[in-house]
Structures are given as structure tokens and as C-alpha cells.
PDB file with SEQRES, HELIX, SHEET and CRYST1 records, atoms N, CA, C and O in Angstrom:
SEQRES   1 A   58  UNK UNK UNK UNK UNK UNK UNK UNK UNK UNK UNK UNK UNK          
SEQRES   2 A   58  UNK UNK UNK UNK UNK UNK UNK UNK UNK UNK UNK UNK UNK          
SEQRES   3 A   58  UNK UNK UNK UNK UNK UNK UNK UNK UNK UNK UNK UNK UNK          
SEQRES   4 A   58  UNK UNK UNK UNK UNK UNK UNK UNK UNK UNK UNK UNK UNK          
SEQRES   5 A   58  UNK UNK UNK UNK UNK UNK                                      
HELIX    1 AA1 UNK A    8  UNK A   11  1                                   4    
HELIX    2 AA2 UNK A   16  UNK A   43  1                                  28    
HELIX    3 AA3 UNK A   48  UNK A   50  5                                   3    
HELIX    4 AA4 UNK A   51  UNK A   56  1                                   6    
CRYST1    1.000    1.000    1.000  90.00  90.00  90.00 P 1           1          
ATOM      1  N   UNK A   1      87.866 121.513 121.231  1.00  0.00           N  
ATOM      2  CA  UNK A   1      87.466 120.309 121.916  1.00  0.00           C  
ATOM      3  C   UNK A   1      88.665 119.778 122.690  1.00  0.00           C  
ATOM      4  O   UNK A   1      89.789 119.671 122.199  1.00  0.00           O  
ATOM      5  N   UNK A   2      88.341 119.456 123.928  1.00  0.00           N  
ATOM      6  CA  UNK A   2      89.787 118.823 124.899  1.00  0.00           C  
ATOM      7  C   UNK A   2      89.340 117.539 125.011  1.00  0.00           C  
ATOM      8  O   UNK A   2      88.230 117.050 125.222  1.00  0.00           O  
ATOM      9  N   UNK A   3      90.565 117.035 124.804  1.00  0.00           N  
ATOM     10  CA  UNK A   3      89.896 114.894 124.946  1.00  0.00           C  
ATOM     11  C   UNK A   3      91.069 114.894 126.362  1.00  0.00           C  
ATOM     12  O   UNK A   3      92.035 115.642 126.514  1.00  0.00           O  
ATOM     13  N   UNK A   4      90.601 113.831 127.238  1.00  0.00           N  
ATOM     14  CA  UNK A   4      91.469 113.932 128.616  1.00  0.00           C  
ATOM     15  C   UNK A   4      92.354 112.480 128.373  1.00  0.00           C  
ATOM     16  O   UNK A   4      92.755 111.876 129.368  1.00  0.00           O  
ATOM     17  N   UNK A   5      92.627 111.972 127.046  1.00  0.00           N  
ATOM     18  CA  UNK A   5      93.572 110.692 126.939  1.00  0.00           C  
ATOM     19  C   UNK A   5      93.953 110.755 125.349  1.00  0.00           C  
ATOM     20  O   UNK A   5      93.255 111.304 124.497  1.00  0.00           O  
ATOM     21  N   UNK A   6      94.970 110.208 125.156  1.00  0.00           N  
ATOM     22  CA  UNK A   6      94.894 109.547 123.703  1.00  0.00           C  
ATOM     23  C   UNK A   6      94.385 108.598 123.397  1.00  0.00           C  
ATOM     24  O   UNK A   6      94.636 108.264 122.239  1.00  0.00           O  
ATOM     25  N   UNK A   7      93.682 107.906 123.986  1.00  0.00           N  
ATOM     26  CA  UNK A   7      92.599 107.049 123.547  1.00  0.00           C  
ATOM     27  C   UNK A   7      91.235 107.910 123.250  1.00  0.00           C  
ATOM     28  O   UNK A   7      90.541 107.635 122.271  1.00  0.00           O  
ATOM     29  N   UNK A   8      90.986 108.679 123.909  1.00  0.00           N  
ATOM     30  CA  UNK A   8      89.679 109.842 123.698  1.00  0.00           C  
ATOM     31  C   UNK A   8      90.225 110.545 122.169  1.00  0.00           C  
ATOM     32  O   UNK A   8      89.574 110.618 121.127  1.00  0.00           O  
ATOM     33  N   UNK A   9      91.321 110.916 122.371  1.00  0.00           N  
ATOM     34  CA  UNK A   9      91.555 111.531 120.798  1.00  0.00           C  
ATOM     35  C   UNK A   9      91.279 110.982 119.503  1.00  0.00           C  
ATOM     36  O   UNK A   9      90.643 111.354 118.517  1.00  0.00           O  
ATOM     37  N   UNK A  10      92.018 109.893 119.849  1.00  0.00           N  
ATOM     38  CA  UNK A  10      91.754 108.785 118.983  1.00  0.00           C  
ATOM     39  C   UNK A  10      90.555 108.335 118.184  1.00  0.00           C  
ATOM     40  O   UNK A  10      90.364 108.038 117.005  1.00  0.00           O  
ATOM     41  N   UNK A  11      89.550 108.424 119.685  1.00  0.00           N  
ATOM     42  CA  UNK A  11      88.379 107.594 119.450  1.00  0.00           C  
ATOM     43  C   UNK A  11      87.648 108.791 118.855  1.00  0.00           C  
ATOM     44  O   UNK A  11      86.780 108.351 118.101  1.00  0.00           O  
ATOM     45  N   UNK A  12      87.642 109.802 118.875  1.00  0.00           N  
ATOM     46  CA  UNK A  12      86.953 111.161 118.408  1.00  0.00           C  
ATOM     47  C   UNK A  12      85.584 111.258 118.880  1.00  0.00           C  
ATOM     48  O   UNK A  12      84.761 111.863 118.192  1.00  0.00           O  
ATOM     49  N   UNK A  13      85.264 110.740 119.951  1.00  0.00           N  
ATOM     50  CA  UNK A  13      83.700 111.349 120.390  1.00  0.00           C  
ATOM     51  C   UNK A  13      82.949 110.157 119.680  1.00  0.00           C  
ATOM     52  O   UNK A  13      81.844 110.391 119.192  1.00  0.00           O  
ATOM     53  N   UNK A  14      83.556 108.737 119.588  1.00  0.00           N  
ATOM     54  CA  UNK A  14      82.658 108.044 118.591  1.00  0.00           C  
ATOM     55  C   UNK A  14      82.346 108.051 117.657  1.00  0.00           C  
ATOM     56  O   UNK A  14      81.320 107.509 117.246  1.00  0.00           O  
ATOM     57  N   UNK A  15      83.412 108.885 116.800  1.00  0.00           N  
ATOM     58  CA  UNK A  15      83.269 109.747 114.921  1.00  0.00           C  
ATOM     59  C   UNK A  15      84.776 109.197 114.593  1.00  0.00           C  
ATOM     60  O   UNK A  15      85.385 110.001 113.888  1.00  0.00           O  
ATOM     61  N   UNK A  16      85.335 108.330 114.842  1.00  0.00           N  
ATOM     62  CA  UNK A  16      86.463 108.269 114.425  1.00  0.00           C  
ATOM     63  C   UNK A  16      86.925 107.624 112.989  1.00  0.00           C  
ATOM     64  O   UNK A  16      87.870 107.907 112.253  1.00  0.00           O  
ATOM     65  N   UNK A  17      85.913 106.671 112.886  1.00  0.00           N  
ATOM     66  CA  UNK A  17      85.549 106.031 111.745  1.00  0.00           C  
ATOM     67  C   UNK A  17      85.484 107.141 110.297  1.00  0.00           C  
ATOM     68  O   UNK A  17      86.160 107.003 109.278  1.00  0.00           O  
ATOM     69  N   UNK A  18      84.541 108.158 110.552  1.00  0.00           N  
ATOM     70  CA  UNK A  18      84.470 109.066 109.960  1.00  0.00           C  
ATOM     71  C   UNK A  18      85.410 110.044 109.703  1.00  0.00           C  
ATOM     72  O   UNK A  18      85.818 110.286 108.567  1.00  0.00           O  
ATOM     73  N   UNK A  19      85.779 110.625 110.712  1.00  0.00           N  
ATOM     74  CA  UNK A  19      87.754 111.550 110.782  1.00  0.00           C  
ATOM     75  C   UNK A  19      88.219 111.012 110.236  1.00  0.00           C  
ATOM     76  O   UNK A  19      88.328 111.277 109.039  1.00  0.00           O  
ATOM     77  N   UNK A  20      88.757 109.962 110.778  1.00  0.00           N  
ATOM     78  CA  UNK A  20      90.025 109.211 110.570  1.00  0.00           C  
ATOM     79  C   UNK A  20      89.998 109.002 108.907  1.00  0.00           C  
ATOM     80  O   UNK A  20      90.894 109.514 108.237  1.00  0.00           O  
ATOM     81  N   UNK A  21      88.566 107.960 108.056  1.00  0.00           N  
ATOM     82  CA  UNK A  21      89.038 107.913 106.942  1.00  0.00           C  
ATOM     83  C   UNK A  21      88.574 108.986 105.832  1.00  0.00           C  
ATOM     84  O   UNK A  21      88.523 108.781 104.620  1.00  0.00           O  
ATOM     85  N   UNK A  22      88.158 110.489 106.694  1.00  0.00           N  
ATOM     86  CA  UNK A  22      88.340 111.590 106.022  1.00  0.00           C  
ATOM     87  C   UNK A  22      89.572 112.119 105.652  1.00  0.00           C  
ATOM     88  O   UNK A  22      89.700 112.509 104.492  1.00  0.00           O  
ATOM     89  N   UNK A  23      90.359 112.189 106.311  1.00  0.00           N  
ATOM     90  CA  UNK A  23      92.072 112.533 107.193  1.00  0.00           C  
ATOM     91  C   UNK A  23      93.116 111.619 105.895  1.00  0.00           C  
ATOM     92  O   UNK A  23      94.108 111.969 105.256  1.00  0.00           O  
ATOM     93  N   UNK A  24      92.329 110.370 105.929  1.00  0.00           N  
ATOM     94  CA  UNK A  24      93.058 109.442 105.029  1.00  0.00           C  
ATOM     95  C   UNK A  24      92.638 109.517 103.401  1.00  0.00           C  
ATOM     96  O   UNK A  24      93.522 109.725 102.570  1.00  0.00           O  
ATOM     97  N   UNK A  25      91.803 109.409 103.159  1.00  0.00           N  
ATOM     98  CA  UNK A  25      91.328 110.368 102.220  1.00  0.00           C  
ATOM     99  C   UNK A  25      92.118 111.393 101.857  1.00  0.00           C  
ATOM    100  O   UNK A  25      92.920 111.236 100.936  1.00  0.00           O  
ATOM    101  N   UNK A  26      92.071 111.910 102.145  1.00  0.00           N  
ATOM    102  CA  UNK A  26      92.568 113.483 101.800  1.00  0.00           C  
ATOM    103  C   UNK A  26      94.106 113.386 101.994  1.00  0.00           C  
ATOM    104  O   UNK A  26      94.883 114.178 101.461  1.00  0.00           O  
ATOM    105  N   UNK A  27      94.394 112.615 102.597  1.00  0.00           N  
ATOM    106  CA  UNK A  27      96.200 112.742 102.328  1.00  0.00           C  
ATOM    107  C   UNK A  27      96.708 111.727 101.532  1.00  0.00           C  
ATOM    108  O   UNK A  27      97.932 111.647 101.421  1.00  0.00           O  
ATOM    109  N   UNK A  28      95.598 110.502 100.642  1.00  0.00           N  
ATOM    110  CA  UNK A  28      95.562 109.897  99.501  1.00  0.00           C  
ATOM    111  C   UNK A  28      95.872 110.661  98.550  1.00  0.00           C  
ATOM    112  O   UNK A  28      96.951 110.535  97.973  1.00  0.00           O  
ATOM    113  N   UNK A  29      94.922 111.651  98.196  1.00  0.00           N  
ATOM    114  CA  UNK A  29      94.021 112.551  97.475  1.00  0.00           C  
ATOM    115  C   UNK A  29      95.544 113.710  97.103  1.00  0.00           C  
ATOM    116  O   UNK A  29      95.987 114.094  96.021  1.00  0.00           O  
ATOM    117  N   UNK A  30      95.920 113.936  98.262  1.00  0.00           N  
ATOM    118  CA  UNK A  30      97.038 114.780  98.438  1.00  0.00           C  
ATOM    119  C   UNK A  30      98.805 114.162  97.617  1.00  0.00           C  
ATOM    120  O   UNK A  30      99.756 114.809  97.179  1.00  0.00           O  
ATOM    121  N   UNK A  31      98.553 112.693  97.728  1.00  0.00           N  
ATOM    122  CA  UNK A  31      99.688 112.283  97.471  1.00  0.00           C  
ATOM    123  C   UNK A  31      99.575 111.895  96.125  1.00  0.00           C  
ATOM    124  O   UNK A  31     100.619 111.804  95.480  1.00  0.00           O  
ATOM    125  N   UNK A  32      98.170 111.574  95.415  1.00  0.00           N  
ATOM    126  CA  UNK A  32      98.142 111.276  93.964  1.00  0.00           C  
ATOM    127  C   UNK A  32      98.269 112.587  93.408  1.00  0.00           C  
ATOM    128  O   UNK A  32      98.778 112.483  92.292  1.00  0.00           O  
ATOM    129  N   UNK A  33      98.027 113.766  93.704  1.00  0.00           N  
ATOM    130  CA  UNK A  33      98.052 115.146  93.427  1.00  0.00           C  
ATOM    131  C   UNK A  33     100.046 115.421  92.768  1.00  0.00           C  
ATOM    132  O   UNK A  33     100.504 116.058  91.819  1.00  0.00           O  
ATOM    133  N   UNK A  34     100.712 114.558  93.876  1.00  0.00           N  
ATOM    134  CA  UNK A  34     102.043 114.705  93.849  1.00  0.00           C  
ATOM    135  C   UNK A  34     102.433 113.818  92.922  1.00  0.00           C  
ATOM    136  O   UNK A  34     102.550 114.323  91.805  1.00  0.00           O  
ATOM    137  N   UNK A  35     102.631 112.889  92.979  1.00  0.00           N  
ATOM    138  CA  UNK A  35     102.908 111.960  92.581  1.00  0.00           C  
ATOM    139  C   UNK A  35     102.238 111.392  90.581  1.00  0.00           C  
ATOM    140  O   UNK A  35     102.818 110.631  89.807  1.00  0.00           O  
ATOM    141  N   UNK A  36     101.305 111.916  90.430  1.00  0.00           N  
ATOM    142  CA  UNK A  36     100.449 111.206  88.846  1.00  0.00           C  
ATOM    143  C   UNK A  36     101.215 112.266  88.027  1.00  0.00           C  
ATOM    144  O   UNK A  36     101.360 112.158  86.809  1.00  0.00           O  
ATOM    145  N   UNK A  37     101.680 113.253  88.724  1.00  0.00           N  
ATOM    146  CA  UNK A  37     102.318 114.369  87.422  1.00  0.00           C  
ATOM    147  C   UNK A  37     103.705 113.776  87.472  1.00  0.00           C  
ATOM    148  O   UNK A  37     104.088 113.316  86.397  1.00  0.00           O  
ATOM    149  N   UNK A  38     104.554 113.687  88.507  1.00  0.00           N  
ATOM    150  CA  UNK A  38     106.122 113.103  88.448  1.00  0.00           C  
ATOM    151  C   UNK A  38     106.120 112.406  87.417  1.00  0.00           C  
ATOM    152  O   UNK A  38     106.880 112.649  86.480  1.00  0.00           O  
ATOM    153  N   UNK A  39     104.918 111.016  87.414  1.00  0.00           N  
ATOM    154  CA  UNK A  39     105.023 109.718  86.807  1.00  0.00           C  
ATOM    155  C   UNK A  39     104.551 110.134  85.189  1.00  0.00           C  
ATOM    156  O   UNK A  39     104.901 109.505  84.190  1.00  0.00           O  
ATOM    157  N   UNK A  40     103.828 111.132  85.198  1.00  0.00           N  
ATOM    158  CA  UNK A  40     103.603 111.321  84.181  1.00  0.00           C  
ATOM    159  C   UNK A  40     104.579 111.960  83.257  1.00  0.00           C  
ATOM    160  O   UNK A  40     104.676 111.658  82.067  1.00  0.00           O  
ATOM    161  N   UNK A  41     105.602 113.240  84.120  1.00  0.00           N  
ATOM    162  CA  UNK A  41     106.405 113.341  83.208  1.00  0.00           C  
ATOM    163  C   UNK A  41     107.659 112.328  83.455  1.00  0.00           C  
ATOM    164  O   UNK A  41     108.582 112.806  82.796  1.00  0.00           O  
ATOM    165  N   UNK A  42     107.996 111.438  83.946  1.00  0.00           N  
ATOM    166  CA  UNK A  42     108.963 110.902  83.463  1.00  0.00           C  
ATOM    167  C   UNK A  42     108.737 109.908  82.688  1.00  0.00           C  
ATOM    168  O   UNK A  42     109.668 109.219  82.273  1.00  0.00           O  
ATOM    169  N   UNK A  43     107.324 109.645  82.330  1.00  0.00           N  
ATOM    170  CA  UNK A  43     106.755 108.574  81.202  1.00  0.00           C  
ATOM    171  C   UNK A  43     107.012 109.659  79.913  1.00  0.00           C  
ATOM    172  O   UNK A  43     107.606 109.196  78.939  1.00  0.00           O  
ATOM    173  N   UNK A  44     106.662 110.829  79.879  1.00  0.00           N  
ATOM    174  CA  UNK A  44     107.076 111.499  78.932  1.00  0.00           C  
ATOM    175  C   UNK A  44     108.057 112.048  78.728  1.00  0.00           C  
ATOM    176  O   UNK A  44     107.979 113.140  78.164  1.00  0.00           O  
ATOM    177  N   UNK A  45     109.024 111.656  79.003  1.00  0.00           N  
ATOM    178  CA  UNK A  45     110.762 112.043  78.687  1.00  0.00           C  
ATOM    179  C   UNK A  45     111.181 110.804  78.232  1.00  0.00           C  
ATOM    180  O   UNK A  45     112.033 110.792  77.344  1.00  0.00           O  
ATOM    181  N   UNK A  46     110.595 109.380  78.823  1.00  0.00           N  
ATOM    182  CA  UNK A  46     111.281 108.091  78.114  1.00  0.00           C  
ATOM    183  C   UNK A  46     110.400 107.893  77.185  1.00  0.00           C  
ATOM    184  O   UNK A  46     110.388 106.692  76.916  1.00  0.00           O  
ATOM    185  N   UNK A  47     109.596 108.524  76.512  1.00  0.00           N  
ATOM    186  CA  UNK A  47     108.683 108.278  75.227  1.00  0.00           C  
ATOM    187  C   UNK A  47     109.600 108.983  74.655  1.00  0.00           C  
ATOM    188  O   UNK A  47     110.487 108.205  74.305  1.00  0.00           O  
ATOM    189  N   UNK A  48     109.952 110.455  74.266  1.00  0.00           N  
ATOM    190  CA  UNK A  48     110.662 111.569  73.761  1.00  0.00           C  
ATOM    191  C   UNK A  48     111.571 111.020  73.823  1.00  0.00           C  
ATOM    192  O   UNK A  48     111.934 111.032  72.646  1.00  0.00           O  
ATOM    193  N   UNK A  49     112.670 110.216  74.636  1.00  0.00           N  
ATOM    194  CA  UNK A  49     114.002 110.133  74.254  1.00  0.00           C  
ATOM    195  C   UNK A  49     114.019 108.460  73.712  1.00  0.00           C  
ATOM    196  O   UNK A  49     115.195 108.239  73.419  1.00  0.00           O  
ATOM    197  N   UNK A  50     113.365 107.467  73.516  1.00  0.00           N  
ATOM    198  CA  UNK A  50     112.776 107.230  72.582  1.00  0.00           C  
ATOM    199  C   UNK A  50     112.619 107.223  70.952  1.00  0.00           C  
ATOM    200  O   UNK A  50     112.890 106.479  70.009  1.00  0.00           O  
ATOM    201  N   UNK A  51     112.027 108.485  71.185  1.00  0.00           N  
ATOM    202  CA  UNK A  51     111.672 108.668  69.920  1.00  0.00           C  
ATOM    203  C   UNK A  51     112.971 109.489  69.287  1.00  0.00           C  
ATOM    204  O   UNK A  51     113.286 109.376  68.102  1.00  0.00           O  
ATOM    205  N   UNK A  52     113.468 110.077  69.948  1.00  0.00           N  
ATOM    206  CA  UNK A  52     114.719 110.597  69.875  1.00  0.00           C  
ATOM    207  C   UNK A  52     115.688 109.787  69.132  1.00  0.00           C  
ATOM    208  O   UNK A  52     116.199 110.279  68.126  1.00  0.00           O  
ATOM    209  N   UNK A  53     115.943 108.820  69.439  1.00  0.00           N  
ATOM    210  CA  UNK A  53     116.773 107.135  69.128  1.00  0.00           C  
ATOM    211  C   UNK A  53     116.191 106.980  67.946  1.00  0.00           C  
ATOM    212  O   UNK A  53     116.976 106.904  67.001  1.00  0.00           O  
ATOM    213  N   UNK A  54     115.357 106.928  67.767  1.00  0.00           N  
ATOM    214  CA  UNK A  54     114.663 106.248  66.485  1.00  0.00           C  
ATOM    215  C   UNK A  54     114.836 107.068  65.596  1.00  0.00           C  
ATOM    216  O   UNK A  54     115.100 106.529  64.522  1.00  0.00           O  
ATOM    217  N   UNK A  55     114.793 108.476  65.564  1.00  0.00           N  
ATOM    218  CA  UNK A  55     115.188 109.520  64.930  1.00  0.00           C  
ATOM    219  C   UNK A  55     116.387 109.646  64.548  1.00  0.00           C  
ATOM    220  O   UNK A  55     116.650 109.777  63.353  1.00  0.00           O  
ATOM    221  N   UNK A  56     117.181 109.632  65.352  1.00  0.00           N  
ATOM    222  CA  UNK A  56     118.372 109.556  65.188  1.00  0.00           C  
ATOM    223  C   UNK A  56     119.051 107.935  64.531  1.00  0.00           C  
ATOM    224  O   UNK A  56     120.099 107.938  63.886  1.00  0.00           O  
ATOM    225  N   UNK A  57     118.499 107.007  64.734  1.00  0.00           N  
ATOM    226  CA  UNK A  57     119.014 105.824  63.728  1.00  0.00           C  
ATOM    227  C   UNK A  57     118.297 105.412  62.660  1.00  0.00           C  
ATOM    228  O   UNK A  57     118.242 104.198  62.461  1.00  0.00           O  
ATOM    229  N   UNK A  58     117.749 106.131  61.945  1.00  0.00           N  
ATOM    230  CA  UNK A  58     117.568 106.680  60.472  1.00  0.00           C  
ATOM    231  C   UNK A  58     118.284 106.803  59.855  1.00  0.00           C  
ATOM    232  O   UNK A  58     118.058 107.236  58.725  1.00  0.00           O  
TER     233      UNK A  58                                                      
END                                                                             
């Protein structure tokens, strides 16, 4: 498909609404993908070291 402006690109044929928060979506989708495991393991290293401490001041 050739759009003759960046406003035509933009606007997507009058589907932009739809693209656009497909596009956004999916690079949401993409960034919780990244991001929920990081958070998850560094929630589980300060639980473990933690528990580590407590173990150790026994």
C-alpha cells in the first residue's frame, strides 16, 4: 500500500484507530513479556537473601 503523505500514513485508510491500538497493544504485550520476569526475579533474590539473614542470625 503507498500513502502519498504522512498524514495518509498515519490516518491508515480510515483504520487507524484500529492499527494504531493494535501496534500498541502488542508492544504493551511485548514489554510486560520483558519486564514481569526481571521483576519477578529480583523479587525473588530479595525474598532468598532475606531469608538468608534470618538464617544466618539464628
Amino acid at each position: 500500500m503507498s500513502f502519498d503523505s504522512l498524514g495518509d500514513f498515519l490516518a491508515m485508510g480510515h483504520h487507524a484507530l484500529y492499527v494504531w491500538s493494535a501496534y500498541g497493544i502488542c508492544l504493551a504485550v511485548l514489554g510486560l513479556n520483558v519486564a514481569l520476569p526481571l521483576l519477578a526475579r529480583r523479587r525473588y533474590l530479595q525474598q532468598e537473601a532475606r531469608r538468608l539473614r534470618r538464617e544466618n542470625a539464628k
